[in-house]
C-alpha positions, 0 to 999 in steps of 0.5 A: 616198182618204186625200187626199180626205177630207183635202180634203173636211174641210179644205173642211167646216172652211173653211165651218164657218169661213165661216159663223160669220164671216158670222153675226159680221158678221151680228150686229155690223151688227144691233147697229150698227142697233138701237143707231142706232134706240135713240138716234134713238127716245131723241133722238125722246123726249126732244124730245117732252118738250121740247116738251111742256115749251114747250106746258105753259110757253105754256099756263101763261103764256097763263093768267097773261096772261088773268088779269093783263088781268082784273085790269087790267080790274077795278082800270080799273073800280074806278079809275073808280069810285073817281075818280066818287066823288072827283069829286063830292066834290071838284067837287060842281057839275062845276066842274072845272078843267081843265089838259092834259085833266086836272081839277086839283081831282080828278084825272079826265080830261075824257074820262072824263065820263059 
C-alpha cells in the first residue's frame, strides 16, 4: 500500500511537472508569435508612412509643375505682347529685317505674326 502511494505520487508529481513544461513551451511560442506579428504589423506601419511620404511628395511636385507651366504660359503671353509692342515701335511700317527667321530691328520671329 505504502508502495503504491509512493507511485501514485511520484506519477501526480511527474505530470504536475509535465503540465507546466508544456504551459512554458506553450507561452515561449506565443511570445515568439506575438513578437513576429508586432514587428511584421511595425514594418506594415512604417511602409505605409513611407509611402505616404512618396504620394504627399508627388502631389507637392504635381502642383509646383502646374504652377511653373502657368507661369511659363503667362510670361509666353506677356512676352508676345511685350515684343508686338517693340515691334510697332521699332518697325512702325512691318518693315522688318529679316535674318535666320528673326527681325534684326526687333527682335520677333516671323512666325509670331498676326
Amino acid at each position: 500500500m505504502n508502495t503504491l502511494v509512493f507511485i501514485m505520487g511520484a506519477l501526480i508529481l511527474s505530470l504536475a511537472a509535465l503540465a507546466v513544461y508544456f504551459w512554458w513551451l506553450y507561452r515561449r511560442e506565443y511570445n515568439r508569435r506575438w513578437g513576429e506579428i508586432s514587428n511584421a504589423f511595425s514594418e506594415e506601419k512604417h511602409l505605409r508612412e513611407v509611402i505616404n511620404d512618396q504620394v504627399k511628395d508627388v502631389l507637392h511636385y504635381q502642383d509646383l509643375y502646374h504652377q511653373e507651366m502657368v507661369q511659363r504660359f503667362c510670361l509666353a503671353a506677356e512676352n508676345a505682347k511685350l515684343t508686338g509692342k517693340l515691334s510697332a515701335l521699332y518697325c512702325p511700317t512691318n518693315n522688318h529685317v529679316w535674318k535666320d527667321g528673326k527681325c534684326i530691328k526687333c527682335g520677333r520671329r516671323q512666325h509670331e505674326l498676326d
